[in-house]
PQR file of N, CA, C, O and H, with PARSE charges and radii, in Angstrom:
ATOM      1  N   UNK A   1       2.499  -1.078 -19.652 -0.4000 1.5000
ATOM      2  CA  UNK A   1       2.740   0.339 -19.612 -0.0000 2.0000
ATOM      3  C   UNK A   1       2.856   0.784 -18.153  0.5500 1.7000
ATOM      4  O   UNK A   1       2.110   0.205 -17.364 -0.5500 1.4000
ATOM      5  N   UNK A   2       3.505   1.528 -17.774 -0.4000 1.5000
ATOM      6  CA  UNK A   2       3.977   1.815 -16.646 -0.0000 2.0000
ATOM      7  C   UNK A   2       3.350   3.378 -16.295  0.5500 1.7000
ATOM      8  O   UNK A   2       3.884   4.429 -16.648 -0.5500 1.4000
ATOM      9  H   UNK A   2       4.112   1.999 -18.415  0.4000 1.0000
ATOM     10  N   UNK A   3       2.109   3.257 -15.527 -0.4000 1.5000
ATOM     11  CA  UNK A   3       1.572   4.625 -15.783 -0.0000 2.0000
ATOM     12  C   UNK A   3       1.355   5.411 -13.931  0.5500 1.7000
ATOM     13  O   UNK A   3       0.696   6.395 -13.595 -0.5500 1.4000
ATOM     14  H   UNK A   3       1.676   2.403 -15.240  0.4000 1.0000
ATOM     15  N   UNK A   4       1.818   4.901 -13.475 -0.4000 1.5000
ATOM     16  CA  UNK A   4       1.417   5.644 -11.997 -0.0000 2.0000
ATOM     17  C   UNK A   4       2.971   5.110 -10.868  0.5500 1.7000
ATOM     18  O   UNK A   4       3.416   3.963 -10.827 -0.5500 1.4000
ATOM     19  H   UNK A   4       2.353   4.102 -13.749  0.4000 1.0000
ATOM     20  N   UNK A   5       3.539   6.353 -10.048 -0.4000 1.5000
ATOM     21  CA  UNK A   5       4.506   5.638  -9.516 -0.0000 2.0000
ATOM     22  C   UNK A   5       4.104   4.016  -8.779  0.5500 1.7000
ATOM     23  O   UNK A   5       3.099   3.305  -8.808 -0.5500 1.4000
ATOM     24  H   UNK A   5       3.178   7.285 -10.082  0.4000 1.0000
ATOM     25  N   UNK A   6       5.927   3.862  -7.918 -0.4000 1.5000
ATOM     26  CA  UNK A   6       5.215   2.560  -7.201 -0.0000 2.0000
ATOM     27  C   UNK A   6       4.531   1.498  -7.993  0.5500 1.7000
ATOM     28  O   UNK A   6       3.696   0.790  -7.430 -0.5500 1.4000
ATOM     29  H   UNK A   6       6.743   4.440  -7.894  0.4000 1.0000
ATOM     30  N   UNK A   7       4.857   1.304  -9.434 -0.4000 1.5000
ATOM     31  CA  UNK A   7       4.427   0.543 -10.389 -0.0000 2.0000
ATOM     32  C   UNK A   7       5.276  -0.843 -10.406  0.5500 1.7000
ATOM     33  O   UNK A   7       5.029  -2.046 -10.327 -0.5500 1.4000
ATOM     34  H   UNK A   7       5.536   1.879  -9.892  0.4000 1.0000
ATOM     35  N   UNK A   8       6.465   0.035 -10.559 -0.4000 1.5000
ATOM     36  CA  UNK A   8       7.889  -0.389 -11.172 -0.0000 2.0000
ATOM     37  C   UNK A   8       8.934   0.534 -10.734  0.5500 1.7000
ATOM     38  O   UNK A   8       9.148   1.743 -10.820 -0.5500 1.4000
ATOM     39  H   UNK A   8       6.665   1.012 -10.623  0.4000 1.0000
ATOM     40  N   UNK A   9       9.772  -0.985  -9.991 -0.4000 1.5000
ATOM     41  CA  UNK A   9      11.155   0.002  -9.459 -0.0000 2.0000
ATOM     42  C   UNK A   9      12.693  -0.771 -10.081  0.5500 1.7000
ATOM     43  O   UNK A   9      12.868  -1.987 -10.000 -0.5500 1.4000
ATOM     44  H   UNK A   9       9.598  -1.968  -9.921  0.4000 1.0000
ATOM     45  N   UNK A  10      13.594   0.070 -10.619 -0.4000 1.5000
ATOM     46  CA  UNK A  10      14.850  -0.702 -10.927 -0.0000 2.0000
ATOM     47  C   UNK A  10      15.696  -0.685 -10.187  0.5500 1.7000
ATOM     48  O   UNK A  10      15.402  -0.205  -9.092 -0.5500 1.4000
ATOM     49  H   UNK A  10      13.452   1.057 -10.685  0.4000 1.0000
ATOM     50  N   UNK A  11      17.022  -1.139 -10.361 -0.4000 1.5000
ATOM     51  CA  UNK A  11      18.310  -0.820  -9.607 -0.0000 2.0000
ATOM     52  C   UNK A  11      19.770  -1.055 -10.812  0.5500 1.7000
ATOM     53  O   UNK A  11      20.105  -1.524 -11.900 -0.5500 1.4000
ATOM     54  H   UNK A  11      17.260  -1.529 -11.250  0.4000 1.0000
ATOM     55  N   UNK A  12      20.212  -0.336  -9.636 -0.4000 1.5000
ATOM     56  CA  UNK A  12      21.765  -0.604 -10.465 -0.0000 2.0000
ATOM     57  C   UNK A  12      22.806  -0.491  -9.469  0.5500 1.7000
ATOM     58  O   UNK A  12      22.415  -0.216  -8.334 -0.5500 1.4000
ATOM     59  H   UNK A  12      19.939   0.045  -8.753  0.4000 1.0000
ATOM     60  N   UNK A  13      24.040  -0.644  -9.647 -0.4000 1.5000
ATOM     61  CA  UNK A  13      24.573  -0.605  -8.936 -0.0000 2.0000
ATOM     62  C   UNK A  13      26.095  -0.332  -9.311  0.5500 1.7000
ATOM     63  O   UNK A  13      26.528  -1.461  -9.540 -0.5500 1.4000
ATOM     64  H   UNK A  13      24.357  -0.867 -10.569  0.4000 1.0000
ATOM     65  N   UNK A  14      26.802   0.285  -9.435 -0.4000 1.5000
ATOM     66  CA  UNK A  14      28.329   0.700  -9.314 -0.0000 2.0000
ATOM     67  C   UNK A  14      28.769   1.056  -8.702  0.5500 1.7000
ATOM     68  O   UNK A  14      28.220   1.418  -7.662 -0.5500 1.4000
ATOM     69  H   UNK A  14      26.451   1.202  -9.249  0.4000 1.0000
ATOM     70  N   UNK A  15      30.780   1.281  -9.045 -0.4000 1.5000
ATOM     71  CA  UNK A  15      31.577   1.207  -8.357 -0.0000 2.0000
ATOM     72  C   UNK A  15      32.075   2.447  -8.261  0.5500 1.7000
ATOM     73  O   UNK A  15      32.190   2.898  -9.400 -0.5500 1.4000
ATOM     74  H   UNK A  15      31.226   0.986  -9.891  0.4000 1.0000
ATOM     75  N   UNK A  16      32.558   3.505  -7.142 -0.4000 1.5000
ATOM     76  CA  UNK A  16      33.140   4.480  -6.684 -0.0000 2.0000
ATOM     77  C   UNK A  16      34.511   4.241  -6.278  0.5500 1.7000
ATOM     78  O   UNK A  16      34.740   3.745  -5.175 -0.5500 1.4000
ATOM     79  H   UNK A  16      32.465   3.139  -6.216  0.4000 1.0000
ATOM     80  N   UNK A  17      35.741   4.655  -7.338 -0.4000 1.5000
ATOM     81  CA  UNK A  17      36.972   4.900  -6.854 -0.0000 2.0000
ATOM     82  C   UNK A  17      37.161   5.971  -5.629  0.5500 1.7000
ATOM     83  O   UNK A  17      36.674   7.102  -5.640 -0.5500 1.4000
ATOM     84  H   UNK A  17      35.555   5.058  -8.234  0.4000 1.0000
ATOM     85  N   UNK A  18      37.813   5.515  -4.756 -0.4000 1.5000
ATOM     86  CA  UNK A  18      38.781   6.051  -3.477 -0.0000 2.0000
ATOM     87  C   UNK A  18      39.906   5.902  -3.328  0.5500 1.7000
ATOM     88  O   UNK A  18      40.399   5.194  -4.206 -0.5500 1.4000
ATOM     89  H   UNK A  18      38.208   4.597  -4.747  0.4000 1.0000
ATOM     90  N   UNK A  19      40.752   6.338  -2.411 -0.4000 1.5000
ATOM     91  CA  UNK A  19      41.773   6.831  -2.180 -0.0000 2.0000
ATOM     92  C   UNK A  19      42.291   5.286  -2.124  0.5500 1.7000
ATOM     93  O   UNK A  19      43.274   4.781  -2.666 -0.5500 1.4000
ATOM     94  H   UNK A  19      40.352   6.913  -1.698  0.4000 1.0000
ATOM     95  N   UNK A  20      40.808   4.424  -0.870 -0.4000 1.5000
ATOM     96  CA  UNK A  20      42.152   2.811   0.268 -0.0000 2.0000
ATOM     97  C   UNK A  20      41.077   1.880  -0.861  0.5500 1.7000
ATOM     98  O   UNK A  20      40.645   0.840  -0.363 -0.5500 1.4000
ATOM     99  H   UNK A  20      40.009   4.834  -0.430  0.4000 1.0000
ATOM    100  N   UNK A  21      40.549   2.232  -2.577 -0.4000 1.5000
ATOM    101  CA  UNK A  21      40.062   1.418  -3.188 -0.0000 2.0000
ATOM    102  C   UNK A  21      38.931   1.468  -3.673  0.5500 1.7000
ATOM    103  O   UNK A  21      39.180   2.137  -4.675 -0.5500 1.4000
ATOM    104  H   UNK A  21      40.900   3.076  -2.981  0.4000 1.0000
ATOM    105  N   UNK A  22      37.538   1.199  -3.730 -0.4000 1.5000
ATOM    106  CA  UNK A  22      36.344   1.253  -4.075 -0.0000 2.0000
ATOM    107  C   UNK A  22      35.226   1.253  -2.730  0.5500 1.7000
ATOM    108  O   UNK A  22      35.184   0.912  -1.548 -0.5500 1.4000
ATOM    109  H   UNK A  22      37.335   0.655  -2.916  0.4000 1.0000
ATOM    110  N   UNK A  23      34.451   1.825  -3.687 -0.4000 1.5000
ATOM    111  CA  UNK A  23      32.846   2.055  -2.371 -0.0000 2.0000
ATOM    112  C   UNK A  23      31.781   1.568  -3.968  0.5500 1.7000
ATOM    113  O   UNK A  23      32.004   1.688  -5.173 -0.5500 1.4000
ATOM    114  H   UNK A  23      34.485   2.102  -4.647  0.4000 1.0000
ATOM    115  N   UNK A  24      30.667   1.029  -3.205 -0.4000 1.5000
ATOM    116  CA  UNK A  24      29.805   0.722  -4.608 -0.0000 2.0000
ATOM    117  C   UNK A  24      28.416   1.029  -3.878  0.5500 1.7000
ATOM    118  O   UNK A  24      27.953   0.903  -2.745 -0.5500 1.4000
ATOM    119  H   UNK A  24      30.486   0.931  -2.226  0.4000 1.0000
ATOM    120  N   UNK A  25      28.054   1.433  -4.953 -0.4000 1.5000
ATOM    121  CA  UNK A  25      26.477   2.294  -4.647 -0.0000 2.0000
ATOM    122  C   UNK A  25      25.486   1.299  -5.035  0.5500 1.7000
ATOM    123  O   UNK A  25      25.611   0.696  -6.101 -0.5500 1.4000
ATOM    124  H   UNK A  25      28.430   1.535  -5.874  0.4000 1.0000
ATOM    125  N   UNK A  26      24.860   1.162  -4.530 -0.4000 1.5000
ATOM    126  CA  UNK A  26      23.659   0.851  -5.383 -0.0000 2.0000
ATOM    127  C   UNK A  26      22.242   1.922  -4.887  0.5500 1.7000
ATOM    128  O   UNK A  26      21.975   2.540  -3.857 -0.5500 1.4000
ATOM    129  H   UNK A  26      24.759   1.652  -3.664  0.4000 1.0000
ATOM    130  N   UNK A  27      21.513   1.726  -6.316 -0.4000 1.5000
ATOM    131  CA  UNK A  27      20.400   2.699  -6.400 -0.0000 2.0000
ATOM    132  C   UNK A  27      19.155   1.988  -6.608  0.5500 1.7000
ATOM    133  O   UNK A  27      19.184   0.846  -7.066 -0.5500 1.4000
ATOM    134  H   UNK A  27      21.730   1.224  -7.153  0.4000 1.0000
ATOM    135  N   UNK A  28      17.864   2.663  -6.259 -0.4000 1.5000
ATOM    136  CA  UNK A  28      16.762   1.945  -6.913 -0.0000 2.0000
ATOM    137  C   UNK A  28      15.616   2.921  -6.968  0.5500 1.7000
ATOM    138  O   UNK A  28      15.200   3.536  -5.986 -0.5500 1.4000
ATOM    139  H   UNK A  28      17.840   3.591  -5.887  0.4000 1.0000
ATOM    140  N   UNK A  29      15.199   3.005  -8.032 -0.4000 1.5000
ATOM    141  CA  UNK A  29      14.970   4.152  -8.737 -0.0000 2.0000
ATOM    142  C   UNK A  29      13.403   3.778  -9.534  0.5500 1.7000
ATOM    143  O   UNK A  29      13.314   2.966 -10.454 -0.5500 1.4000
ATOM    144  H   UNK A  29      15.536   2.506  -8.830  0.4000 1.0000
ATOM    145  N   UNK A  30      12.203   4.572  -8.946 -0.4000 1.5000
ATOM    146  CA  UNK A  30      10.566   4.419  -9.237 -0.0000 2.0000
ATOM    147  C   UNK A  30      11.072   4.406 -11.035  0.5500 1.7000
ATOM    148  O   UNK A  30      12.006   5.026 -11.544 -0.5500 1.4000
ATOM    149  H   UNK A  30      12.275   5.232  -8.198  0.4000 1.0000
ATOM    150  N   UNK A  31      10.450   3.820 -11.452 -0.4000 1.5000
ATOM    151  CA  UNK A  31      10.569   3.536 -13.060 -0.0000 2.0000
ATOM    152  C   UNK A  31       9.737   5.049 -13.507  0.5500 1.7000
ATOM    153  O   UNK A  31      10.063   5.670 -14.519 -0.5500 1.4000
ATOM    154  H   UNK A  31       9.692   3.316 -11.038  0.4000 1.0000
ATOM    155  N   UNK A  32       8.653   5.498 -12.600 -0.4000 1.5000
ATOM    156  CA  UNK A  32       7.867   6.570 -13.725 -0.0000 2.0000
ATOM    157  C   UNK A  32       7.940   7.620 -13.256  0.5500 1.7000
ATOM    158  O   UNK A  32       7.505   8.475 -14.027 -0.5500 1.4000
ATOM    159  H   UNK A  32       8.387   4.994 -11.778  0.4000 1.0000
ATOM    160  N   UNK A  33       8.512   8.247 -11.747 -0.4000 1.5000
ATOM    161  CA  UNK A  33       9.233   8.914 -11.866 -0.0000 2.0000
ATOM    162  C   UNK A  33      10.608   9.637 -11.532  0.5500 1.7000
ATOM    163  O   UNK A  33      11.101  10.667 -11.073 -0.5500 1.4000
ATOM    164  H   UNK A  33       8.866   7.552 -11.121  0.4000 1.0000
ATOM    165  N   UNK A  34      10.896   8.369 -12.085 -0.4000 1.5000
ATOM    166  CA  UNK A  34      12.443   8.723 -12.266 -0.0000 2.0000
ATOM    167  C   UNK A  34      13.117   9.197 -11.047  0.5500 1.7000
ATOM    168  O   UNK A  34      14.152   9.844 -11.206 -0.5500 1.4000
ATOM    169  H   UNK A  34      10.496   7.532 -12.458  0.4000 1.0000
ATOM    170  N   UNK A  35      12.587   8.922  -9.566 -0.4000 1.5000
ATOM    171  CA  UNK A  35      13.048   9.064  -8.750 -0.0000 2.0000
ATOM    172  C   UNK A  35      13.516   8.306  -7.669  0.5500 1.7000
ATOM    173  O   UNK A  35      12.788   7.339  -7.445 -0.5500 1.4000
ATOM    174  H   UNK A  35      11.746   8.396  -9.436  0.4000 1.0000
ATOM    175  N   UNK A  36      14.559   8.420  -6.861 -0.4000 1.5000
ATOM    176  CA  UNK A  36      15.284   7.783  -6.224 -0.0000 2.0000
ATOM    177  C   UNK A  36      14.567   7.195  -4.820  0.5500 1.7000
ATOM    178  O   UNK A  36      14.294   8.116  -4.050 -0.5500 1.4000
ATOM    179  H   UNK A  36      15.150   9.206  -7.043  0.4000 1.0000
ATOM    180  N   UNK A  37      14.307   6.239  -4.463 -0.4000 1.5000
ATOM    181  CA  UNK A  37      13.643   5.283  -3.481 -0.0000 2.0000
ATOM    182  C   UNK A  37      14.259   4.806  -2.542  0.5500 1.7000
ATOM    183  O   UNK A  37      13.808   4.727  -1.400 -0.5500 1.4000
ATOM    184  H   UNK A  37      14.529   5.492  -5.089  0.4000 1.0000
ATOM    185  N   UNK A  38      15.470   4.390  -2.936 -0.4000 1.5000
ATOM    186  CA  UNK A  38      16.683   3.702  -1.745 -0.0000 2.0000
ATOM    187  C   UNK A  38      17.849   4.163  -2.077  0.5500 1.7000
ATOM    188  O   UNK A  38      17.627   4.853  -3.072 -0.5500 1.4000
ATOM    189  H   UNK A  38      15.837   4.454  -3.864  0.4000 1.0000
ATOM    190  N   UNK A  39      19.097   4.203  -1.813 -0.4000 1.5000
ATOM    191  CA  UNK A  39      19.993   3.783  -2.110 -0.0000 2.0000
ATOM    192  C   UNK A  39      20.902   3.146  -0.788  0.5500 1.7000
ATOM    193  O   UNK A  39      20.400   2.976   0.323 -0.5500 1.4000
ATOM    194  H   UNK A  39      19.278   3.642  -1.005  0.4000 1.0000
ATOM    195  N   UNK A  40      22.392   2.814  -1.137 -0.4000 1.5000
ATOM    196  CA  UNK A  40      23.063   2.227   0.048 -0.0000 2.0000
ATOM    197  C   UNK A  40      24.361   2.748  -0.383  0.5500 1.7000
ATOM    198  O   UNK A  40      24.465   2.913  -1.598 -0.5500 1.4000
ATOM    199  H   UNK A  40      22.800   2.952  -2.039  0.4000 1.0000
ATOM    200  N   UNK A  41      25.263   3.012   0.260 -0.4000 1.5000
ATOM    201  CA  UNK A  41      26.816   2.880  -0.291 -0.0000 2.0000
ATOM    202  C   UNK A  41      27.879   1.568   0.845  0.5500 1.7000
ATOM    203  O   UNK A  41      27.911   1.498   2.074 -0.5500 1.4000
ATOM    204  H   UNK A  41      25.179   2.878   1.247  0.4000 1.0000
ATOM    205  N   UNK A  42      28.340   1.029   0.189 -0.4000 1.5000
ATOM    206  CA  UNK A  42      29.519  -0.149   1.151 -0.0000 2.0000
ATOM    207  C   UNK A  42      30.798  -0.187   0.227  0.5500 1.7000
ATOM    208  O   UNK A  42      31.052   0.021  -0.960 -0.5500 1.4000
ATOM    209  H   UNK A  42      28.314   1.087  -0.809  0.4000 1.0000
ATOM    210  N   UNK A  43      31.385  -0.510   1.221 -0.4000 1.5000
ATOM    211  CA  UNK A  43      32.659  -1.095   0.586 -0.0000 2.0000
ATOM    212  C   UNK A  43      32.750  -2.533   0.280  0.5500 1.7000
ATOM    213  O   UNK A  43      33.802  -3.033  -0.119 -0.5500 1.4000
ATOM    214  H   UNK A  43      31.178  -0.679   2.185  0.4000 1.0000
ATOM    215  N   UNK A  44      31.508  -3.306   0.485 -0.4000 1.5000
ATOM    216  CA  UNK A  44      31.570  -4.847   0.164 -0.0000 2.0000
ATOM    217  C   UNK A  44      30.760  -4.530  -0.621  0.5500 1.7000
ATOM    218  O   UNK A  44      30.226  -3.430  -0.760 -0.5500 1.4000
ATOM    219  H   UNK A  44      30.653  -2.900   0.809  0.4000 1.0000
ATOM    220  N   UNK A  45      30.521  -6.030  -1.525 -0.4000 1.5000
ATOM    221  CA  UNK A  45      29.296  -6.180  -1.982 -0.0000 2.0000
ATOM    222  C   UNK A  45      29.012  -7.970  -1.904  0.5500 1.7000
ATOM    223  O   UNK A  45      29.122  -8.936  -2.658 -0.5500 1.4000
ATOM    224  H   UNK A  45      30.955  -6.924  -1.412  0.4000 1.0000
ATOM    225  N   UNK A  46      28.498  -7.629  -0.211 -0.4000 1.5000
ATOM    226  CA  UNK A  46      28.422  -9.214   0.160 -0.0000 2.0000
ATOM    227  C   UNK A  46      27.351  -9.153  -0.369  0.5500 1.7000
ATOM    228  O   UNK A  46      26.889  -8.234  -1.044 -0.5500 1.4000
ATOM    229  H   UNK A  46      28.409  -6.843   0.401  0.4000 1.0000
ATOM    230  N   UNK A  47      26.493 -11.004   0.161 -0.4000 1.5000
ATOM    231  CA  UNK A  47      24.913 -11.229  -0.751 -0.0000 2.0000
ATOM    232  C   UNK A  47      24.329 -10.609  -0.788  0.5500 1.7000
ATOM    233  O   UNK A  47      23.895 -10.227  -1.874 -0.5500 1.4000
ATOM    234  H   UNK A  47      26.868 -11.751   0.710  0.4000 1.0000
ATOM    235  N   UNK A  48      23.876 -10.031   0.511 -0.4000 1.5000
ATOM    236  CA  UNK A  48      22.717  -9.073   0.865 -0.0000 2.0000
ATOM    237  C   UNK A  48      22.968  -7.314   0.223  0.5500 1.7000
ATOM    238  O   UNK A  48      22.023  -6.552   0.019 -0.5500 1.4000
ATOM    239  H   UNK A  48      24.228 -10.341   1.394  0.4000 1.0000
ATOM    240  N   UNK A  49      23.737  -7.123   0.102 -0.4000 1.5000
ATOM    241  CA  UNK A  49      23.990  -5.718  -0.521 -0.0000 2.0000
ATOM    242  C   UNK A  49      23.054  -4.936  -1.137  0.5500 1.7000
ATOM    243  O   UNK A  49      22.637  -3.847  -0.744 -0.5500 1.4000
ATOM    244  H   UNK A  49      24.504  -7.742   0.268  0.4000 1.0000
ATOM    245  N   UNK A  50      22.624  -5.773  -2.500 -0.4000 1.5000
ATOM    246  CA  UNK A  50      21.685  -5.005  -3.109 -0.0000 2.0000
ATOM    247  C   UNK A  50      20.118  -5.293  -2.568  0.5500 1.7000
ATOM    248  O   UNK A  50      19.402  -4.296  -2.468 -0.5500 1.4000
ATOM    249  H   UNK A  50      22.963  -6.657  -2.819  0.4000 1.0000
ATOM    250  N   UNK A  51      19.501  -6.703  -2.186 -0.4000 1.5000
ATOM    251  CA  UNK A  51      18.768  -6.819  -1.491 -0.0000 2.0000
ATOM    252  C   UNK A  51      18.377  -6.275  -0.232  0.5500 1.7000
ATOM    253  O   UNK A  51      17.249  -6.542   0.183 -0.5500 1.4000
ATOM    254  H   UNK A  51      20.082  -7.512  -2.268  0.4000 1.0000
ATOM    255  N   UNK A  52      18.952  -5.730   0.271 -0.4000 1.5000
ATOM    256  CA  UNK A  52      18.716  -5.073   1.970 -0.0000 2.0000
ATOM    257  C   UNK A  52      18.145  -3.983   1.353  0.5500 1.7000
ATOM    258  O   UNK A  52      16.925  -4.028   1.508 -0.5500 1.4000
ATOM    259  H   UNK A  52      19.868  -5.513  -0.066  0.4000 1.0000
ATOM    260  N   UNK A  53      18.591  -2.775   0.559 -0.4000 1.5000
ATOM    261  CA  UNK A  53      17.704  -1.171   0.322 -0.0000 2.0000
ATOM    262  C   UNK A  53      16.813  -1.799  -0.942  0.5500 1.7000
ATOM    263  O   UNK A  53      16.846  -0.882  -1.763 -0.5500 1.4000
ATOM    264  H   UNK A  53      19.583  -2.738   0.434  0.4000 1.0000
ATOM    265  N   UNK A  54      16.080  -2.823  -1.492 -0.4000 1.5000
ATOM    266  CA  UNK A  54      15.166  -3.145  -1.910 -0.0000 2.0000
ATOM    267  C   UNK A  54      14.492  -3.707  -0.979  0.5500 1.7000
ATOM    268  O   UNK A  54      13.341  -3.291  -1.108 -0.5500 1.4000
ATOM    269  H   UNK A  54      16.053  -3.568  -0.825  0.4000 1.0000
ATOM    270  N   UNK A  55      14.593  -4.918   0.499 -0.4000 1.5000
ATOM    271  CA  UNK A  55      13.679  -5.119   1.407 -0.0000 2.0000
ATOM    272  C   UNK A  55      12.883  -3.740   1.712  0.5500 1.7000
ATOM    273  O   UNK A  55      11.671  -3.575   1.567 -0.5500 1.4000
ATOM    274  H   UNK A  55      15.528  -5.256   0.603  0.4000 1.0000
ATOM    275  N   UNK A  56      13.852  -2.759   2.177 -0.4000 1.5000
ATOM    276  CA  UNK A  56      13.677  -2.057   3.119 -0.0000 2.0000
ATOM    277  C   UNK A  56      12.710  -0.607   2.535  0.5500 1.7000
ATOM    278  O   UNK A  56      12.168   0.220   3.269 -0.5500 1.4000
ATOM    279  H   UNK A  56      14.836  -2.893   2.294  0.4000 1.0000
ATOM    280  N   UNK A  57      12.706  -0.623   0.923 -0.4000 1.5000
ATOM    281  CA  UNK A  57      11.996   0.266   0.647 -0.0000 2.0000
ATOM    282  C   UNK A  57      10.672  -0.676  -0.109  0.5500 1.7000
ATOM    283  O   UNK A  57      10.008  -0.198  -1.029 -0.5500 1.4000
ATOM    284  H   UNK A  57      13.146  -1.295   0.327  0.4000 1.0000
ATOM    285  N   UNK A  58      10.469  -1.861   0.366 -0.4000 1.5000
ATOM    286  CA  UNK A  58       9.047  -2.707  -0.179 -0.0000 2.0000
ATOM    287  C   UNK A  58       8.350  -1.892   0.426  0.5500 1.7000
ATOM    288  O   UNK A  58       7.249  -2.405   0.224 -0.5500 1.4000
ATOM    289  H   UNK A  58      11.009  -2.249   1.114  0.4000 1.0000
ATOM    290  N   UNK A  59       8.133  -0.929   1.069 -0.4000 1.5000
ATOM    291  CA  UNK A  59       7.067  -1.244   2.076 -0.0000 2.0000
ATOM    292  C   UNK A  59       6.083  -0.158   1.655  0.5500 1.7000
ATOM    293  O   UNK A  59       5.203   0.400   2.310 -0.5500 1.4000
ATOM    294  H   UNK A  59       9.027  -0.512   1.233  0.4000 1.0000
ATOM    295  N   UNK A  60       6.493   0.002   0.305 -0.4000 1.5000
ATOM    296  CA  UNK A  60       5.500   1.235  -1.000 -0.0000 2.0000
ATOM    297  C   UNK A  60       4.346   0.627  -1.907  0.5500 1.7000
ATOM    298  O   UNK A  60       3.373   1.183  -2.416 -0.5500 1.4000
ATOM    299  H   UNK A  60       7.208  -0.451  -0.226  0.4000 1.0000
ATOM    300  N   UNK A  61       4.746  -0.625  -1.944 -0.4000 1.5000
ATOM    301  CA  UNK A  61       3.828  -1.533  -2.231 -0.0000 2.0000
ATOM    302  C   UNK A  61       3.866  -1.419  -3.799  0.5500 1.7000
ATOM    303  O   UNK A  61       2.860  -1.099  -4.432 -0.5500 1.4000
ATOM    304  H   UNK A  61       5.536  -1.077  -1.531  0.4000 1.0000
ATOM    305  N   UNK A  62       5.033  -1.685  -4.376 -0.4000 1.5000
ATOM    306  CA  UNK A  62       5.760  -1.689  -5.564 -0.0000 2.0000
ATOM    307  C   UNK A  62       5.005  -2.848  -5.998  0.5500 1.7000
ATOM    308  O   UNK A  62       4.461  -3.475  -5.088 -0.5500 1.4000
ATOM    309  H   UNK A  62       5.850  -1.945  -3.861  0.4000 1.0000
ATOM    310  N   UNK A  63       4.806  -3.387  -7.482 -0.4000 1.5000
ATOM    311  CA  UNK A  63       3.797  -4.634  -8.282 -0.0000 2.0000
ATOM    312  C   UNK A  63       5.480  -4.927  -8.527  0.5500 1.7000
ATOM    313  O   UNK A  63       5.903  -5.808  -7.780 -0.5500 1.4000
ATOM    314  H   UNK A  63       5.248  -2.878  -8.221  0.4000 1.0000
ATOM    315  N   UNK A  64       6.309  -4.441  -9.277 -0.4000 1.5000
ATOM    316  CA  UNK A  64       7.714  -4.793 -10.333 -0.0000 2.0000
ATOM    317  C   UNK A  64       8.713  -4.474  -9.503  0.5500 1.7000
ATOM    318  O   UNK A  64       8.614  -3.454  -8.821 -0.5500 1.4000
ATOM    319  H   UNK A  64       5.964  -3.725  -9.884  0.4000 1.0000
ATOM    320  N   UNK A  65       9.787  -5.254  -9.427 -0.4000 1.5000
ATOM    321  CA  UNK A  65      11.049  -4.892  -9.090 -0.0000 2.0000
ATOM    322  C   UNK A  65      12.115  -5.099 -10.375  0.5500 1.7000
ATOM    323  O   UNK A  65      12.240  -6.316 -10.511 -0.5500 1.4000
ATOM    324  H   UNK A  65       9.867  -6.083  -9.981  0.4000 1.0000
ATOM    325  N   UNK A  66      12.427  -4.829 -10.756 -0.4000 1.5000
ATOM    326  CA  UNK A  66      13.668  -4.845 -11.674 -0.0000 2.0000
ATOM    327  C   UNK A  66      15.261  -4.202 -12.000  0.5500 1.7000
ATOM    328  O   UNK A  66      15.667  -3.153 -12.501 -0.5500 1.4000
ATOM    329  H   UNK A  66      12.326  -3.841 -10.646  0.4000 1.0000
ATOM    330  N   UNK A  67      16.075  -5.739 -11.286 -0.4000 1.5000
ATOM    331  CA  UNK A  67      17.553  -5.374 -11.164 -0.0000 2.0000
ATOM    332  C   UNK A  67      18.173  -5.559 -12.209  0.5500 1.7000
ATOM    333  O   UNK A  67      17.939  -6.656 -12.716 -0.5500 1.4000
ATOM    334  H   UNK A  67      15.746  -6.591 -10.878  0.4000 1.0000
ATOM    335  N   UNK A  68      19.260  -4.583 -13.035 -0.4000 1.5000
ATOM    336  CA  UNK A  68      19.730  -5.155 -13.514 -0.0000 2.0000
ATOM    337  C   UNK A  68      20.990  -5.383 -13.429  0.5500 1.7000
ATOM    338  O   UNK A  68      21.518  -6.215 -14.166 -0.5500 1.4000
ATOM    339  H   UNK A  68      19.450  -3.692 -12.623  0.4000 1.0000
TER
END
């Protein structure tokens, strides 16, 4: 059960049409409340993409990470 923020955090990640092609977001989002923690926007989605705004918002001291 997921009862206090900083419990459990998810992500997701999609794609934004533009004009010269796509931009892709990714989000990551406290599971309890429902609020936004990181996000990033790029026009790649090299390795590190979604991993870099999950390093960078560890530092909440999250137990769960969950991408899907």
């Amino acid at each position: 059960m997921v009862d206090r923020p900083d419990q459990v955090w998810c992500s997701d990640i999609t794609f934004v049409p533009v004009r010269s092609g796509f931009l892709y977001l990714v989000a990551i989002l406290d599971w309890a409340t429902r609020k936004n923690v990181r996000w990033r926007l790029s026009n790649t989605t090299h390795a590190g993409f979604e991993a870099q705004p999950a390093a960078s918002a560890s530092s909440s001291k999250s137990m769960i990470y969950v991408a899907r």
